[in-house]
C-alpha positions, 0 to 999 in steps of 0.5 A, a space after each residue: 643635477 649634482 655638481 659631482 654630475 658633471 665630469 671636469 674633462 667633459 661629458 657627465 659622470 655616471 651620477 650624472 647619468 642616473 640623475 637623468 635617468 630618474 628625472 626623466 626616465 632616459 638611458 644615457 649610456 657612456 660615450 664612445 671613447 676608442 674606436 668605433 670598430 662595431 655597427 653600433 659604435 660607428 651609429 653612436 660615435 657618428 650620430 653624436 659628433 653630427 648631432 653636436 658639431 654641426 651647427 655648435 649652439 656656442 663657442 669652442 673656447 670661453 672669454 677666459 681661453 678656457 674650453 666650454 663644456 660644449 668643446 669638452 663634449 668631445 673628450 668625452 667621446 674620445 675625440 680632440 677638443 675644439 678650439 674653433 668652429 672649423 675645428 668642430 665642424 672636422 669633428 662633425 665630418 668626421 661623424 658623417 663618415 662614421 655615419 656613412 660607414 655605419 649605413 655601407 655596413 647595414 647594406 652589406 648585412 642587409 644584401 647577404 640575408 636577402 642573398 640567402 633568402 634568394 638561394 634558399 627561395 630558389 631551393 624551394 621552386 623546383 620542389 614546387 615546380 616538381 609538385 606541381 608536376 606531379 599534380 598535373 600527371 595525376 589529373 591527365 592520368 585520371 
């Protein structure tokens, strides 16, 4: 990757990006910096923290005292740096209650269609119900 890939202050610049994106074909898209105030961002944010903060595949802070490019990750997400494995493993709870946020949000949009289907389902029956009437009166008068 190009060194200008590399964002000083964490995460990868959109050159950095686009080089992923020709090597390998990915779609990285810039990290969610404010607030996870959408579906989509909460899904992001959280899964990211999670994926990251859970177990850190090294340390917050380097022999020198300086953050690693694993801490920094987080202020690229909008997120304060760690400094210690506890701290980074707040961020990753953190991002299970995005996570779980996300997942109540799914089931509240997922109960209000299977609501709407029921009503409209239920408008339905009787037009059913009074054709099979209809039906059965044609056959008893026949």
């Amino acid at each position: 990757m190009p060194k200008e890939g590399r964002n000083p202050q964490g995460g990868l610049t959109k050159a950095g990006r686009d080089f992923f994106a020709k090597r390998d074909g990915s779609h990285l898209k810039p990290g969610v910096t404010g607030k996870a105030d959408t579906p989509e961002k909460m899904l992001r944010k959280g899964s990211f923290l999670v994926r990251t903060f859970t177990h850190p595949r090294g340390p917050m802070i380097d022999p020198k005292g300086e953050p690693t490019r694993l801490a920094l990750s987080a202020h690229a997400w909008g997120e304060k740096v760690p400094k210690s494995i506890s701290e980074a493993h707040m961020l990753a709870a953190k991002g299970h209650q995005l996570l779980s946020k996300y997942h109540a949000a799914q089931e509240k949009q997922g109960a209000s269609k299977q609501g709407a289907s029921k009503k409209s389902a239920a408008k339905k029956a009787p037009a059913k119900a009074s054709a099979a009437k209809k039906n059965a009166a044609k056959k008893s008068a026949r």
